[in-house]
C-alpha positions as CSV (number, residue, x, y, z in Angstrom):
1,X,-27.0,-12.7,-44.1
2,X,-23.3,-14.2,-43.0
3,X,-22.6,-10.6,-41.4
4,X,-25.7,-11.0,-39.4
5,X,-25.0,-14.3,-38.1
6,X,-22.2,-13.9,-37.4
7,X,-23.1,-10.5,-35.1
8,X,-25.8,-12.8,-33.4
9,X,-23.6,-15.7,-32.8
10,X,-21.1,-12.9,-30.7
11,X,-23.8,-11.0,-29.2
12,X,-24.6,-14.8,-27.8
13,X,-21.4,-15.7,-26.8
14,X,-20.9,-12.6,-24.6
15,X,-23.9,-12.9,-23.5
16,X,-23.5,-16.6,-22.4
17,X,-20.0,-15.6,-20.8
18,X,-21.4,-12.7,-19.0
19,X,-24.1,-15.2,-17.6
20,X,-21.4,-17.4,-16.8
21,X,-19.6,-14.8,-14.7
22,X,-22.8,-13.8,-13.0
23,X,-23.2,-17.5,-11.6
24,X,-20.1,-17.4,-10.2
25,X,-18.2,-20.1,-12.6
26,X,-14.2,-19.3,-13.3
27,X,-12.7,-18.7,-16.3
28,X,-9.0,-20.1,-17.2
29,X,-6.5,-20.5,-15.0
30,X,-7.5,-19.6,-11.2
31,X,-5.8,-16.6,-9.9
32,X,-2.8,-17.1,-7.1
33,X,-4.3,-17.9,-4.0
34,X,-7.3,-19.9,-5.1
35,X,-7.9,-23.8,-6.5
36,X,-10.9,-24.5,-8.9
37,X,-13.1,-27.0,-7.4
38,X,-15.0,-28.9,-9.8
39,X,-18.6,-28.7,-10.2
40,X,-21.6,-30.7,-11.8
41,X,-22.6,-28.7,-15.2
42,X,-26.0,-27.2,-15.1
43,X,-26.7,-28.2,-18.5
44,X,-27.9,-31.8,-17.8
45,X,-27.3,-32.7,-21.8
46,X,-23.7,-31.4,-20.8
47,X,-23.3,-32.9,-17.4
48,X,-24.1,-36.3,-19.2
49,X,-21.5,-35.4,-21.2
50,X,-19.0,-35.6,-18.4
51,X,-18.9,-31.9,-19.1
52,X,-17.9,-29.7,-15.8
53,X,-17.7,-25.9,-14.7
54,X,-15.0,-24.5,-12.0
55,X,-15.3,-22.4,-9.1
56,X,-12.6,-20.6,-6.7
57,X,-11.8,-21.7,-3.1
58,X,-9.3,-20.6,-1.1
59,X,-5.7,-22.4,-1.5
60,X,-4.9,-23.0,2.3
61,X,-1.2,-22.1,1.9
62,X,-1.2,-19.4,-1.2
63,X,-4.0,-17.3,-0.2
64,X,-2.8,-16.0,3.2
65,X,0.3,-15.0,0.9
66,X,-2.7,-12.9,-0.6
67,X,-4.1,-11.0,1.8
68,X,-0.5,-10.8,3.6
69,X,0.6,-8.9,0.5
70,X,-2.2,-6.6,0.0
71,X,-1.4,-6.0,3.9
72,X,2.2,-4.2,3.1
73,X,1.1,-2.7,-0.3
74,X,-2.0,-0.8,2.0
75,X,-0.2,-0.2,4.9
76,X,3.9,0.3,4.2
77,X,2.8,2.0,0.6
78,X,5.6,-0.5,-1.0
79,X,6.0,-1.2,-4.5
80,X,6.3,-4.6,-6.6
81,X,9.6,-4.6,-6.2
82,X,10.4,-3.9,-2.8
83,X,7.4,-6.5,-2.2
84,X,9.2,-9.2,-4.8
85,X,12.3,-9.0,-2.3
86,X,10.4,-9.1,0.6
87,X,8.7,-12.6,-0.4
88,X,11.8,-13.9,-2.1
89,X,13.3,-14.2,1.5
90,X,10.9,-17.1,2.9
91,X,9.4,-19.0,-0.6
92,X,8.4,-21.7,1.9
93,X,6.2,-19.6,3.5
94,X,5.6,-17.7,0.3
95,X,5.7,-19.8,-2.6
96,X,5.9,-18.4,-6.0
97,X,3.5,-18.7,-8.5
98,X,3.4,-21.5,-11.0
99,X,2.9,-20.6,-14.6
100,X,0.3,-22.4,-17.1
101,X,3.3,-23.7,-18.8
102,X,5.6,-25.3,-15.8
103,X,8.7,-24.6,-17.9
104,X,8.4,-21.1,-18.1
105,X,8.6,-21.0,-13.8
106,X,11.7,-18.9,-12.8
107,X,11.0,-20.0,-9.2
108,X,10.7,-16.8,-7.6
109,X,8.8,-13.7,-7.1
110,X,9.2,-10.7,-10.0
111,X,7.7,-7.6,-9.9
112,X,5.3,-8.9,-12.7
113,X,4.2,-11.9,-10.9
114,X,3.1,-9.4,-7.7
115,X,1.6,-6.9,-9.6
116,X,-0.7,-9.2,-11.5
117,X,-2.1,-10.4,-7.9
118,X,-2.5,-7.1,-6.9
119,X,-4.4,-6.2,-10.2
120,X,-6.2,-9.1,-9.8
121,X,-10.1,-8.1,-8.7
122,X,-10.9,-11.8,-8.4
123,X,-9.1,-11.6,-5.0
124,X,-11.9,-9.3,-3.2
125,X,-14.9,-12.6,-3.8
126,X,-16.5,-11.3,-7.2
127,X,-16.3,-12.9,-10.4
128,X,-14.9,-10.6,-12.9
129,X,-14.0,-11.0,-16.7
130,X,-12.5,-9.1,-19.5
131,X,-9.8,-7.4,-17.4
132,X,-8.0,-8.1,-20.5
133,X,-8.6,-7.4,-24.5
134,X,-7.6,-11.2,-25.8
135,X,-9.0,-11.2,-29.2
136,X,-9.1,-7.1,-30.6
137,X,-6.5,-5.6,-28.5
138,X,-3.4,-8.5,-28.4
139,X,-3.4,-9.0,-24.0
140,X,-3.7,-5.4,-23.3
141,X,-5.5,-4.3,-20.3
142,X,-9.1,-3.1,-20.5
143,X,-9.8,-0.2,-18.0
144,X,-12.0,-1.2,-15.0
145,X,-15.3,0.5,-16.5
146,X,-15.4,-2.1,-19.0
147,X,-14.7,-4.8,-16.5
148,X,-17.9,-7.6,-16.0
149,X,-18.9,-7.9,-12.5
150,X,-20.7,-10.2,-10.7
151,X,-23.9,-8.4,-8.8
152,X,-23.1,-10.7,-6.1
153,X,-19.3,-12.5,-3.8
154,X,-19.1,-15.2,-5.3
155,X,-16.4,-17.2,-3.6
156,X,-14.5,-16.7,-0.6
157,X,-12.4,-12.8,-0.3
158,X,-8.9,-12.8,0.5
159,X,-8.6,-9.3,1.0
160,X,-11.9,-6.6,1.2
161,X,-13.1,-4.5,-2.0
162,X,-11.9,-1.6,0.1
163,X,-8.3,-3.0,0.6
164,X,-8.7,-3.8,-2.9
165,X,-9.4,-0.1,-4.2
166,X,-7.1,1.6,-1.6
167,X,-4.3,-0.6,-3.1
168,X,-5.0,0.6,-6.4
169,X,-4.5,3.9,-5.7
170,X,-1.3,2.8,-4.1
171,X,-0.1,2.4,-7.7
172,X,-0.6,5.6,-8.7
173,X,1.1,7.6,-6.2
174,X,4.2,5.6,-6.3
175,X,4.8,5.0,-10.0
176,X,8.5,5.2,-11.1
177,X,9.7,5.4,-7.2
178,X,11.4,2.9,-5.5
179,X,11.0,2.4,-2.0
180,X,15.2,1.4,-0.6
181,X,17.2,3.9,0.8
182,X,20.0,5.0,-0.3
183,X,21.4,6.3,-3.6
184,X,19.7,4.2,-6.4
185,X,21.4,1.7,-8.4
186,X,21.4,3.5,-11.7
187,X,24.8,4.2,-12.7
188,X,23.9,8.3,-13.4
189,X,22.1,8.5,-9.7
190,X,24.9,10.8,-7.3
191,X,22.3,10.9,-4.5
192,X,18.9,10.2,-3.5
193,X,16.2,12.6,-2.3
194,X,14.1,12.5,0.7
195,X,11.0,13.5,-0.4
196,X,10.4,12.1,-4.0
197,X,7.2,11.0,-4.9
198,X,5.6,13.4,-2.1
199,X,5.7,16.6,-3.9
200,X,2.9,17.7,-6.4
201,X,2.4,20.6,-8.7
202,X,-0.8,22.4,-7.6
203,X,-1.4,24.0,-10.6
204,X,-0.9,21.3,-13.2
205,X,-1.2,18.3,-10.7
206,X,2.6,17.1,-11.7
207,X,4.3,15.2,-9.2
208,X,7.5,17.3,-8.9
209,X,11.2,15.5,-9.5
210,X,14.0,16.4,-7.6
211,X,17.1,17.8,-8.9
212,X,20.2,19.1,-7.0
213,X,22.3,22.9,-8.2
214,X,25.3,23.8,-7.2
215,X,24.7,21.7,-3.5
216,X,21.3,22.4,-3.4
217,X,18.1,20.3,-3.7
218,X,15.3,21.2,-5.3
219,X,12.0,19.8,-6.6
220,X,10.8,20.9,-9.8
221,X,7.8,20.4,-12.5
222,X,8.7,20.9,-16.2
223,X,5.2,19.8,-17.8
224,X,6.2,18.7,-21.5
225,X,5.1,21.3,-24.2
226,X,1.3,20.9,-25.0
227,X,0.5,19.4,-21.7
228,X,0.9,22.5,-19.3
229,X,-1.9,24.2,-18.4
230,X,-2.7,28.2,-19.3
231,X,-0.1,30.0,-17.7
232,X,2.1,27.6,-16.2
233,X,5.9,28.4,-16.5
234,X,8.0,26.4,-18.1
235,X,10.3,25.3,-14.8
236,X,8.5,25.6,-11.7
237,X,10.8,25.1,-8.6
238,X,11.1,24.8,-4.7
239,X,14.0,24.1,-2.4
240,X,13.9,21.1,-0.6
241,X,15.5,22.2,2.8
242,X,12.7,24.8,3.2
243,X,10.0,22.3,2.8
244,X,11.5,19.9,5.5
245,X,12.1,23.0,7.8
246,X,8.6,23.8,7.5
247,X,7.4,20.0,7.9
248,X,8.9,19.8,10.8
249,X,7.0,22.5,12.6
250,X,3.7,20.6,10.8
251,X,4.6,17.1,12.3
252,X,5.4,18.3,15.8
253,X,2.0,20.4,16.5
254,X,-0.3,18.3,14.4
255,X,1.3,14.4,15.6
256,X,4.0,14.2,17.7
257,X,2.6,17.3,19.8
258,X,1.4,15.1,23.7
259,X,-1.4,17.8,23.8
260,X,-3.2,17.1,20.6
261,X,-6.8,16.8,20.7
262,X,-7.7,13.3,20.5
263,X,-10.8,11.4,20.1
264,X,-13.2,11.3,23.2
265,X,-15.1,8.6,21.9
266,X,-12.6,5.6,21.1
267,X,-13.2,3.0,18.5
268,X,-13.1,-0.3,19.7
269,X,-9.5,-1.4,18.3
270,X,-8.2,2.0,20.7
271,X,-11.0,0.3,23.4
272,X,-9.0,-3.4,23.4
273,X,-5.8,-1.7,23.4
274,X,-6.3,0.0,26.2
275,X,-8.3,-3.2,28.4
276,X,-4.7,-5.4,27.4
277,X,-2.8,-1.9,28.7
278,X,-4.3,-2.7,31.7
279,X,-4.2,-6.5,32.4
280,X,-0.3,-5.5,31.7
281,X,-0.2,-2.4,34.1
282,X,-2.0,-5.0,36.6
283,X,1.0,-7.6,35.8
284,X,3.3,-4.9,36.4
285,X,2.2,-4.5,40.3
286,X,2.6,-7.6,40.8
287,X,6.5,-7.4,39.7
288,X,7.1,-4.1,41.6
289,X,7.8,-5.7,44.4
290,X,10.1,-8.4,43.3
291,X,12.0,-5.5,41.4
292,X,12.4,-3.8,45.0
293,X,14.4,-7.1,46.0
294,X,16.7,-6.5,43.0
295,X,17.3,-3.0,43.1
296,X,18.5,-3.3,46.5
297,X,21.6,-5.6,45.9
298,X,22.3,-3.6,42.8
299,X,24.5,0.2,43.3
300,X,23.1,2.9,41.7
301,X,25.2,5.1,39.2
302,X,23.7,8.7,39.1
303,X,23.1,9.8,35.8
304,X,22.4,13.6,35.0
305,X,23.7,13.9,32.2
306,X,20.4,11.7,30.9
307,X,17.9,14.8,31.7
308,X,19.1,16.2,28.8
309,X,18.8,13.2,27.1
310,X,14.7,12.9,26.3
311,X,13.7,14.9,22.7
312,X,12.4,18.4,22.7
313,X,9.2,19.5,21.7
314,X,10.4,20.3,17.7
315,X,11.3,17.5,16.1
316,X,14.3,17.9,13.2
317,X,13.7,16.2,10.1
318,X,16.8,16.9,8.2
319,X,18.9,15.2,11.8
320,X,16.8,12.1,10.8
321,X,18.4,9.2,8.6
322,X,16.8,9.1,5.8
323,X,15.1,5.6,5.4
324,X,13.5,6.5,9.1
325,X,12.3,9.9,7.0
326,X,10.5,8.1,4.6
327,X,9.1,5.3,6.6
328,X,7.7,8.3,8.4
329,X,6.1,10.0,5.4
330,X,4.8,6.4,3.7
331,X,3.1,5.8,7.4
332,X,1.5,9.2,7.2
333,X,0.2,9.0,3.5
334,X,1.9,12.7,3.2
335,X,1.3,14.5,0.2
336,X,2.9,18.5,-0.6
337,X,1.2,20.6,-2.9
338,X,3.1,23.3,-4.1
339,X,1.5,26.6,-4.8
340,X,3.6,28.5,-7.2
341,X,1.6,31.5,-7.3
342,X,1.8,31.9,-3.4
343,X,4.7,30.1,-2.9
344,X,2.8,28.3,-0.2
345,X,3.2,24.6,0.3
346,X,-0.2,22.4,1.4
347,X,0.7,19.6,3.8
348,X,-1.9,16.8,3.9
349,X,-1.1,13.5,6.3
350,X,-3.7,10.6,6.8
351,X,-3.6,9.6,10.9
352,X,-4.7,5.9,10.5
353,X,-5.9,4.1,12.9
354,X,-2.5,2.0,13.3
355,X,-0.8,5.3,13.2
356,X,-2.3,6.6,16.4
357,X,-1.9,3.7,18.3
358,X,1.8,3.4,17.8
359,X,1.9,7.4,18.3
360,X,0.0,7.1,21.8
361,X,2.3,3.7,22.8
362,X,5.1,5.5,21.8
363,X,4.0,8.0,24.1
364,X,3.4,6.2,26.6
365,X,6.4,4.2,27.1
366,X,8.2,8.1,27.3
367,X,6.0,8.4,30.5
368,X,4.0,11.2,28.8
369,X,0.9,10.4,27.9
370,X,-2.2,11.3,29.5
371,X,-0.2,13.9,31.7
C-alpha cells in the first residue's frame, strides 16, 4: 500500500508540474534576459493564502544581450568562448549574469555562463521543464526528447525557434575548435591549421584532425578501435595544400564568379537593398557636379601601374591570411567530405541571404556588377 501511494503521489506531482508548464507559469530562477512578474494564484484557497505564481517578461536591458548573442553564434559560427570575450569588452552594455547566490558572481562572462543561455529553450517564448535530471541523475542534462513543452508561446521570444535550433547545431560542428587565429595557446601547439573543423570523414562521418609531416599538413581520421566502421583503415589521410588548391577553383566559379546565375525573382531584403541603392545613386548625381568643381583645382597623377592592380578571375586561398580564410569558410557554412575510396573531396557552402548581399555590394563597389 505505501509503494502505491507513494507511485500516485509522483504520477500527481508531475502531472501537476506539467500542467503548470502548459499554463505558462515559471519555474525557479528566470533565465538571463527575462524578470518574473508576479501573478494572482488560480487556486482562490491559495491566492487567499497570499500564495503567487511567476511568469517571464522581457528584461529591457538583458534580453537584447539575448537575441544579440544568438545573432553571432548563428551568423559568425562563434563559440562560447570567443563569445565570452566578445561581451567581456562592454559589460555595461552587456551585463553579466547574476547568480542565485550573489557571492558566487565572478562579474563577468565565462564560457559556462554563455552556453547555458544558448542551451536555454526558454529564450524562443515556450515554457519548458526538465532540461535537467535534479533528483535521479545529480544536475545532468536530459536530452531534448524528454524535454516538457508548452503546446502554445507563452511569454515574449527573444530569439525565433528557428534561430534557436540552427544555433544548436552550431555546437556540434564546432566542438573542441576555437575560433582566434593564430597558433593556439597550448604550450604543445607549433602551428595552427586553416581548415580544422571543416573536414569530415565520408565514410565513418569523423571530423578529420590536422597533423603536419616533415613540413607538410595533413588532415586525418583515426576512428578509435571498435568504433570504425567495416572496412575503414586504420589512418585515413589527405593533404591540406590540395584541398585549398581545389577550393579555390570551387569558390571562384560557384561565388566570387560576376557571371553566376542569380535569382530572377528577389526576396524582399535583396528588393529594399536595391530601392536604398538607388535613393543613394540619386544622391550621387546630385554630388557629380560639385566633384567636377574639385577635380578641376586638383593635378592629376597618372597611374598605370593600377590596371594591374584589380584581382583576377581565380582567387588564391593559400595567398590569403589566415583569420580572413576562416572568416570566409565560417560565412559560407563550408563543410569537406572526404571520400577515401575515390579520393574525391565533396565541397558543400550555404549562400545566405546576408552572404549574397555582401558578395553583390562587394561587387558592386569593383564597378562589376550587372555588366
Amino acid at each position: 500500500m505505501s509503494e502505491w501511494y507513494v507511485l500516485e503521489l509522483l504520477e500527481k506531482s508531475w502531472g501537476g508540474l506539467e500542467a503548470h508548464t502548459e499554463q505558462g507559469y515559471n519555474v525557479g530562477k528566470p533565465p538571463y534576459g527575462y524578470v518574473a512578474a508576479k501573478m494572482p494564484h488560480p487556486v482562490p484557497a491559495r491566492r487567499a493564502e497570499g500564495a503567487c505564481k511567476h511568469r517571464l517578461r522581457p528584461d529591457p536591458v538583458r534580453g537584447p544581450v539575448v537575441t544579440q548573442l544568438f545573432a553571432w553564434r548563428v551568423a559568425e559560427r562563434l563559440g562560447c568562448k570567443a563569445l565570452a570575450e566578445r561581451l567581456n569588452e562592454d559589460l555595461d552594455r552587456y551585463p553579466p549574469p547574476m547568480p542565485v547566490d550573489p557571492t558566487r558572481a565572478v562579474g563577468h562572462w565565462t564560457q559556462s555562463s554563455v552556453r547555458e543561455i544558448l542551451t536555454n529553450p526558454k529564450h524562443t517564448g515556450y515554457m519548458v521543464w526538465n532540461r535537467r535530471a535534479t533528483t535521479s541523475g545529480r544536475g545532468r542534462a536530459n536530452p531534448p526528447e524528454a524535454w516538457v513543452w508548452s503546446s502554445e508561446p507563452t511569454h515574449e521570444p527573444l530569439v525565433t525557434k528557428d534561430c534557436f535550433i540552427e544555433a544548436q547545431k552550431v555546437a556540434a560542428v564546432r566542438w573542441s575548435s576555437r575560433n582566434a587565429d593564430g597558433v593556439s595557446s597550448h604550450p604543445n601547439a607549433k602551428r595552427t591549421y586553416s581548415l580544422r573543423s571543416f573536414v569530415f570523414c565520408a565514410w565513418c562521418g569523423r571530423r578529420m584532425n590536422g597533423k603536419a609531416s616533415r613540413g607538410t599538413v595533413y588532415y586525418v581520421c583515426s576512428p578509435p578501435k571498435g568504433c570504425a566502421p567495416e572496412g575503414h583503415p586504420n589512418t585515413i589521410r589527405v593533404r591540406e595544400d590540395l584541398i585549398i588548391d581545389e577550393l579555390s577553383d570551387f569558390l571562384t566559379d560557384n561565388v566570387f564568379d560576376p557571371h553566376r546565375p542569380r535569382n530572377p525573382d528577389p526576396e524582399p531584403a535583396e528588393a529594399v537593398v536595391r530601392i536604398r541603392s538607388t535613393e543613394l545613386t540619386g544622391d550621387r548625381d546630385l554630388l557629380v557636379p560639385q566633384r567636377a568643381v574639385v577635380d578641376q583645382h586638383q593635378p592629376v597623377h597618372p597611374q598605370p601601374g593600377l590596371l594591374a592592380a584589380p584581382p583576377s578571375r581565380r582567387i588564391e586561398l593559400l595567398l590569403v591570411p589566415d583569420g580572413h580564410r576562416r572568416r570566409l569558410f565560417e560565412s559560407l557554412r563550408m563543410k569537406i567530405d572526404f571520400e577515401w575510396r575515390t579520393r574525391t573531396c565533396h565541397f558543400q557552402i550555404t549562400l545566405t541571404r546576408a552572404v549574397e548581399l555582401r558578395r553583390e555590394a562587394t561587387q558592386g563597389r569593383s564597378g562589376r556588377a550587372g555588366r
